[in-house]
N, C-alpha and C positions, 0 to 999 in steps of 0.2 A: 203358081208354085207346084211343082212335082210333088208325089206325097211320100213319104220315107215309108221305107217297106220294112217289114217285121214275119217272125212269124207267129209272135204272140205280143201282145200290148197287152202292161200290167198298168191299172191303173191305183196307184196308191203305194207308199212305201213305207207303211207301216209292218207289223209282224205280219201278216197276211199276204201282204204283197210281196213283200221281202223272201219271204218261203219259198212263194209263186217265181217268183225271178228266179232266185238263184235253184231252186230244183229241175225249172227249164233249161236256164244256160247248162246249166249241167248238163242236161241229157243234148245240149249239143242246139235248141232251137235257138234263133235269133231274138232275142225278146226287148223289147224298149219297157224303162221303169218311169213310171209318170206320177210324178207328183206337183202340187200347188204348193207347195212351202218348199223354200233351201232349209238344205239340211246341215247341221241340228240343229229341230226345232221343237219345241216344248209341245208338251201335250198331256191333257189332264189324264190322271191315272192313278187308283194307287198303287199302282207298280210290282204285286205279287206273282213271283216267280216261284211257283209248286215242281215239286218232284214229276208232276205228268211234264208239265211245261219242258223244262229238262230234256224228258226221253223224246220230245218231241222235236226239240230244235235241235240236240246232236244227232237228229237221221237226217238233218235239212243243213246245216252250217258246218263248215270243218273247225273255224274255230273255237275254244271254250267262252263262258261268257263273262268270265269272273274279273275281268275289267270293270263293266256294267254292276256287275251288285255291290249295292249299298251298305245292306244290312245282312244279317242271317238270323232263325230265331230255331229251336229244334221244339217250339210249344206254340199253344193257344189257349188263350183267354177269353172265355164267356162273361157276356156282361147285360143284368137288367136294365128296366127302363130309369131305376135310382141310382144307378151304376154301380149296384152292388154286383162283386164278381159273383157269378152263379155255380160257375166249374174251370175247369183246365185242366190242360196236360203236359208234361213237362217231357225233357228228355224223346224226344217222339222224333216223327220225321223233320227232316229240316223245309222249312221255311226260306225261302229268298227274295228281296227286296230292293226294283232297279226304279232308277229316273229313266222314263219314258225316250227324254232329251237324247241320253247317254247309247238307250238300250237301241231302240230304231237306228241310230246312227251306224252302232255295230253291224246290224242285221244288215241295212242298205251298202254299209263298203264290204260286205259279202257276195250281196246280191252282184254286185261292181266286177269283183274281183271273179267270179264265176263267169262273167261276159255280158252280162245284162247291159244296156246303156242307160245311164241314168237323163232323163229330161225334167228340170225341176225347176219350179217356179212360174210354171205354166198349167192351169186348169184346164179340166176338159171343157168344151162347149155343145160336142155332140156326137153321139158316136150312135153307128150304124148297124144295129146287128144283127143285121142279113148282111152285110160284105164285111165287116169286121173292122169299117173304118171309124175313126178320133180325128176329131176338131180338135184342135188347144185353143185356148183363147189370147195365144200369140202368132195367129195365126199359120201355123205349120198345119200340117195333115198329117196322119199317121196310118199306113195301110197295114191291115194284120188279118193273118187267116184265125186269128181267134184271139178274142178280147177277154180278161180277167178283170172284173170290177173288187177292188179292195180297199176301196176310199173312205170307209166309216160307215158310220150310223149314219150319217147325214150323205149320204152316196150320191152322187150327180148320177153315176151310171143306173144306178138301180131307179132312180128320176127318171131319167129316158128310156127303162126299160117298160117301168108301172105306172109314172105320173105321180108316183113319192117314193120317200127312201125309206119312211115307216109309218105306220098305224099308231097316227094318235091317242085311241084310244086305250091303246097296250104299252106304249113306251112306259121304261120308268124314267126318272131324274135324278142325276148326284148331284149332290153337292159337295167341295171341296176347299180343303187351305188347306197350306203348307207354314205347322206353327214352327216356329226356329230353337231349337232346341238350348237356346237360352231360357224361352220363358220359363214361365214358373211349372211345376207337373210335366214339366216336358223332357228333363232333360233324364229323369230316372225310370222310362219305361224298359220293363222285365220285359214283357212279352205282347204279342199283337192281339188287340184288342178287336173281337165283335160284340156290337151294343145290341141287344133285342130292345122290341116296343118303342122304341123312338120313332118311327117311319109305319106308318101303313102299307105293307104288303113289301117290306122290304127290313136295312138293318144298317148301322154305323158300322164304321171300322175306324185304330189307330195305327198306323203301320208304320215301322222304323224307317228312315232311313238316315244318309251320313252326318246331314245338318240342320235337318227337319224332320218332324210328324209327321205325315199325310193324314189331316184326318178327313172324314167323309159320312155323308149319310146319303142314301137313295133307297127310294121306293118308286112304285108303280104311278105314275104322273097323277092319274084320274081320282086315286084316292087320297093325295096329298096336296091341294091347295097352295096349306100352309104350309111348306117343307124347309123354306129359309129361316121363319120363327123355328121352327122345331129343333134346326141345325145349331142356330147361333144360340138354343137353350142347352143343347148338347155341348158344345163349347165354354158356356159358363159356367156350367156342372163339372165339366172335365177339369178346367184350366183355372177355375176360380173368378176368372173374367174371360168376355170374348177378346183373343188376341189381336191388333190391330195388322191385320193382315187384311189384304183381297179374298172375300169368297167366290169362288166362281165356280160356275151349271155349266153341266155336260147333258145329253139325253144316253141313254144305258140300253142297247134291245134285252133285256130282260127277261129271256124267254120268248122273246117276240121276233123267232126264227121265222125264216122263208120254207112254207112246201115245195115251191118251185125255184131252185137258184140260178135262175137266166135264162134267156132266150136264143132262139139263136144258135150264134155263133159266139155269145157274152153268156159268162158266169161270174156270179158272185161270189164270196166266202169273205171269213171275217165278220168283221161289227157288218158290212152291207148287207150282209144275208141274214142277219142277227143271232149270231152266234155268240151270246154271251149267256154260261151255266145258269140254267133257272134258278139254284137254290143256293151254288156259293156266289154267283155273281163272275165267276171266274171266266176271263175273255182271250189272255194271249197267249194260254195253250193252244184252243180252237181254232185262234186267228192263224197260227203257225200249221195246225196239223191241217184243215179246212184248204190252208194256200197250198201247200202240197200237194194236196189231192186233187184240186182244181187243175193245177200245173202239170201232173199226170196222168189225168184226162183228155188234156191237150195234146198231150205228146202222142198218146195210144190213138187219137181222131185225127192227129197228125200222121200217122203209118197208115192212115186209108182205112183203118177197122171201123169205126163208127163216126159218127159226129158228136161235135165237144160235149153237149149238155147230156147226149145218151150216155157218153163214155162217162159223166160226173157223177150223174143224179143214182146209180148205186153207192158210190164211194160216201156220197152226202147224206144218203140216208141211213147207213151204217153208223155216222157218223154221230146222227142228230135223235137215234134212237134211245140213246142215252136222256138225250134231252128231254125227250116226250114223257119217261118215267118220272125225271125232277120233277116237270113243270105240272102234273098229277100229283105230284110227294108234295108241291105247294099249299095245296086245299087243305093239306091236315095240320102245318104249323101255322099260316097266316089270316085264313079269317078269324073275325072279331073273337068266337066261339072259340076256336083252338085256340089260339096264340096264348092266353094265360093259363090253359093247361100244359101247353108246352115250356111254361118259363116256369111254372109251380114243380113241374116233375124233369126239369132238366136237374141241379141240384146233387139230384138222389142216384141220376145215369152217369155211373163214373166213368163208364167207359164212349160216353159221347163225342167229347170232343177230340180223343184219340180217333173213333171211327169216322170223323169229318174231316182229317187231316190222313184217311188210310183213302178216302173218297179221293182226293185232290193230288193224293201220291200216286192214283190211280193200281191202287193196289186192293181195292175194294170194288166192286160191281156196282152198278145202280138198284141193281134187281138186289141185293142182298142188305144194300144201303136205306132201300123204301122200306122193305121189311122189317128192319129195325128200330127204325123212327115209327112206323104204326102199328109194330107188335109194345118196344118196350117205352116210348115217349107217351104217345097218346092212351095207352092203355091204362099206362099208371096215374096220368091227369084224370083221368074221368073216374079212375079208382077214388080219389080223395077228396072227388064230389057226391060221390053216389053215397048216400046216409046206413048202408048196411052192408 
C-alpha cells in the first residue's frame, strides 16, 4: 500500500491538535488530523474555559465558542479541608464552563473546515522521526515532512519518541464524577468551588455545568496512595452521601512538562508534552496556544529556514517560562510545612482569589503573581506562628 502524503501529520484531536491543524491548513500546508476515537467523544475534564483560554482560541478558530459553554460564573470560591469557605470573589472575571464531548468536537469541524483531513478511528502504531513517517493501526501509512504529537498524557508519539509518555514519579492523578444536578447540594451551587487540604500536593474542584457538577480531586500520584478514599470522603462531606455515579482516574502532567519537545522531524505540545499549569492545574489554554506554536514552526521549517524542533523549541520555551516560576511558587503552598500556613492566612487575603482568577485571565504575570503569594500568603502564616 502506497503511503498518503501530507505535509504535516497531526496526531491527536483534541485542543492541541486541533489548533495545530487548523493554524496549518490555514497557512495553506496539507495536514492530515489523526485520531483513535470518532468523534464526539467524551473525555474526562472539568472543562474550565478562562479569559486566557479565549484570547487564545479566537487567534486559532474563526468561530465563537458559545455553542460549547455550559455554565458561566464572574467569581470563585475558596474552600478548607472542612469545607468551610475560606474566601471568594464575586463580580470578577468571567468564568466558562464546556463538556469536553461538545468543546473537541467544535474545535475538530474547524480543524475540517480549514482543510485539514480528518483520519479517525485509527491509532498510531509507529511513527518515524527521522522521515516523518505514521503507522495506523489499520494499516495505512502516512508520509509527512513533519509530525505533531498531540495525543495526551498518555502519547503513543512521545512513547516512540522516549520509551514513555510520562514520569511516574511526577505525574499527578484526578479523580472525577459527574453528580447530576438533581442530587441533593447539587442543584444550588453559587460559584466554582477549589477545596484545599484534601489531596497532597494538589486540590478539589466543583464546577458547574448544564446538568451536572463535575466534581474532582488530583494531586501528585507519588504522595497520594489513597486518593479514591480521600475523593469519595470529599464527596460525602460535599453531597451528604457519595452519589451513585462512576468515579473515574485520569493521570494529570502536573507540572510535569517536557525540556525537550521532540525529536526530529516530531514535536510535541499539549497534555504530551505536559503542559498542564503547575499551580491552577489549567490545561486547554496551553494545549491550544502550545498547538499553534508547534503548527508555526512547521510552517516557518517548511519555507527552508530551519528545521521543525529548532524553529519550535524558542516558541516553547517562552512559553513554559511561565511554568518553571508556578512550578517553584509550588514549594511555598504545598509541602506539609506551608500548606496550613497558607489555609490559616488565606481568610485574612481579601484580595486572593481575585488575583488567582487576574492569573487565569491572564492579566497578571507570573513574576508578580509569585511575589504575592510569598510576600503576602506566606509571610502572614508564619506571622501567626512566631510567639512575638
Amino acid at each position: 500500500m502506497s503511503a498518503l502524503l501530507f505535509d504535516l501529520i497531526v496526531v491527536g484531536a483534541g485542543p492541541a491538535g486541533s489548533a495545530a491543524a487548523c493554524t496549518a491548513a490555514h497557512r495553506g500546508l496539507r495536514v492530515a488530523l489523526v485520531d483513535k476515537e470518532e468523534f464526539p467523544r467524551e473525555k474526562l475534564c472539568g472543562g474550565l474555559l478562562t479569559l486566557r483560554a479565549q484570547k487564545v482560541y479566537a487567534r486559532v478558530f474563526p468561530r465563537a465558542w458559545d455553542e460549547a459553554v455550559e455554565a458561566r460564573a464572574h467569581g470563585l470560591s475558596l474552600l478548607g479541608p472542612d469545607g468551610r469557605r475560606l474566601n471568594e470573589v464575586r463580580e470578577h472575571h468571567l468564568l466558562q464552563f464546556t463538556c469536553r464531548r461538545r468543546f473537541d468536537a467544535l474545535l475538530l469541524d474547524q480543524a475540517v473546515e480549514a482543510g485539514a483531513t480528518p483520519l479517525l478511528g485509527s491509532a498510531v502504531q509507529q511513527v518515524d522521526d527521522s522521515e516523518g513517517a505514521v503507522r495506523l493501526s489499520d494499516g495505512r501509512r502516512l508520509q509527512g515532512r513533519a509530525v505533531i504529537g498531540a495525543d495526551g498524557v498518555r502519547s503513543s508519539v512521545a512513547r516512540q519518541l522516549f520509551g514513555r509518555s510520562f514520569d511516574p514519579r511526577t505525574i499527578a492523578l484526578g479523580m472525577e464524577m459527574e453528580v447530576p444536578r438533581c442530587h441533593p447540594g447539587a442543584a444550588d451551587l453559587d460559584l466554582p468551588e477549589i477545596h484545599f487540604g484534601l489531596a497532597r500536593w494538589g486540590y478539589g474542584w466543583v464546577f458547574p455545568k448544564r446538568a451536572t457538577l463535575t466534581v474532582g480531586l488530583g494531586g501528585l500520584l507519588r504522595h497520594n496512595p489513597q486518593l479514591k478514599t480521600a475523593f469519595r470522603a470529599m464527596l460525602a462531606h460535599r453531597f451528604g452521601s457519595v452519589p451513585d455515579v462512576a468515579i473515574k482516574g485520569h493521570h494529570i502532567p502536573y507540572g510535569d512538562y517536557l525540556t525537550r519537545p521532540g525529536r526530529g522531524r516530531v514535536l510535541l505540545c499539549g497534555d504530551a508534552a505536559g503542559l498542564v499549569e503547575p499551580i491552577t492545574g489549567e490545561g486547554i489554554a496551553f494545549a491550544m496556544h502550545s498547538g499553534r506554536e508547534a503548527a508555526l514552526a512547521v510552517h516557518e521549517a517548511l519555507q527552508g529556514r530551519t528545521e521543525p524542533l529548532a524553529a519550535y523549541l524558542p516558541r516553547y520555551r517562552e512559553l513554559v517560562q511561565d511554568f518553571r516560576i508556578a512550578k517553584g511558587l509550588r514549594q511555598l503552598i504545598f509541602p506539609r510545612l506551608c500548606e496550613p500556613l497558607f489555609l490559616r492566612a488565606l481568610p485574612r487575603l481579601r484580595q486572593a482569589p481575585g488575583r488567582h482568577m487576574d492569573l487565569m485571565a491572564d492579566e497578571l504575570g507570573y513574576p508578580a503573581y509569585a511575589r504575592y503569594i510569598a510576600l503576602s500568603v506566606v509571610a502572614r502564616g508564619w506571622r501567626k506562628l512566631l510567639p512575638f
